[in-house]
C-alpha positions, -999 to 999 in steps of 0.1 A, spaced: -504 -673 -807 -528 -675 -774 -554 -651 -771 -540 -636 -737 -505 -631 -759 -527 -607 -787 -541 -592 -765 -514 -579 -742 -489 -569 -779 -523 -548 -787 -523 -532 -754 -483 -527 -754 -486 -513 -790 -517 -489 -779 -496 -476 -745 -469 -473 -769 -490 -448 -795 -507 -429 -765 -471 -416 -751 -456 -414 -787 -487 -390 -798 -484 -377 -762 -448 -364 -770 -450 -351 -799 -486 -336 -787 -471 -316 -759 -438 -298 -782 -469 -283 -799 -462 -247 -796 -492 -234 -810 -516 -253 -791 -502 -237 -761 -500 -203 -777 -544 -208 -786 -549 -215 -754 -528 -180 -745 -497 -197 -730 -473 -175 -751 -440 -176 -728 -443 -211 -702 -461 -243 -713 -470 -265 -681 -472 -298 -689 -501 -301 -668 -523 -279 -688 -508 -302 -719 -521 -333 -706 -549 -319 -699 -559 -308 -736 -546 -343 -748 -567 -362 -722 -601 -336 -740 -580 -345 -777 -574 -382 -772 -613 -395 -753 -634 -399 -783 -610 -419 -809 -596 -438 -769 -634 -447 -765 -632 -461 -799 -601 -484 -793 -618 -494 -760 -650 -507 -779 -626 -528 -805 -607 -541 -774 -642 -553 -757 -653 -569 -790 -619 -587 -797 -621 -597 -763 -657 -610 -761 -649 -627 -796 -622 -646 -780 -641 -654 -749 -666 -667 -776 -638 -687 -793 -629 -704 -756 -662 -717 -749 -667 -728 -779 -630 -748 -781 -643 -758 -743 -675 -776 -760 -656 -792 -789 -644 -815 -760 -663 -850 -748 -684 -842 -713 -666 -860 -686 -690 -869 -659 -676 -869 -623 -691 -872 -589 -678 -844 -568 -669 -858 -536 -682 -845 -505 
């Protein structure tokens, strides 16, 4: 499997868990009820505490998707060397 193919499943699978935990984040009734919503939940005021829940361990993803990234832009020029120079006038 290509490196662009890995890297778009791990992005599908991540939008996947963000709107899975997302849904079951915002039926939460007692998060609501702490933050002294007792009767109406507004789903704005929901996204907004998971957006302040979800940053730190989402910055942590982000750092492990710019290593696996670098790593295969590592692997690429490295395959790119493991081939003979071909040595071509550019026309002008």
């Amino acid at each position: 499997m290509g490196h662009t193919v890995k890297l778009l499943g791990i992005s599908s699978f991540h939008l996947f868990y963000i709107f899975a935990l997302f849904s079951v984040f915002i039926k939460n009734n007692s998060l609501f009820k702490a933050f002294g919503f007792e009767v109406e939940r507004p789903i704005l005021i929901g996204f907004l505490l998971f957006n302040e829940v979800l940053s730190p361990t989402d910055s942590l993803v982000k750092f492990g998707m710019n290593a696996l990234t670098r790593k295969f832009e590592f692997e690429a020029g490295m395959f790119h060397l493991s081939f003979p120079p071909h040595h071509c006038a550019l026309s002008s």
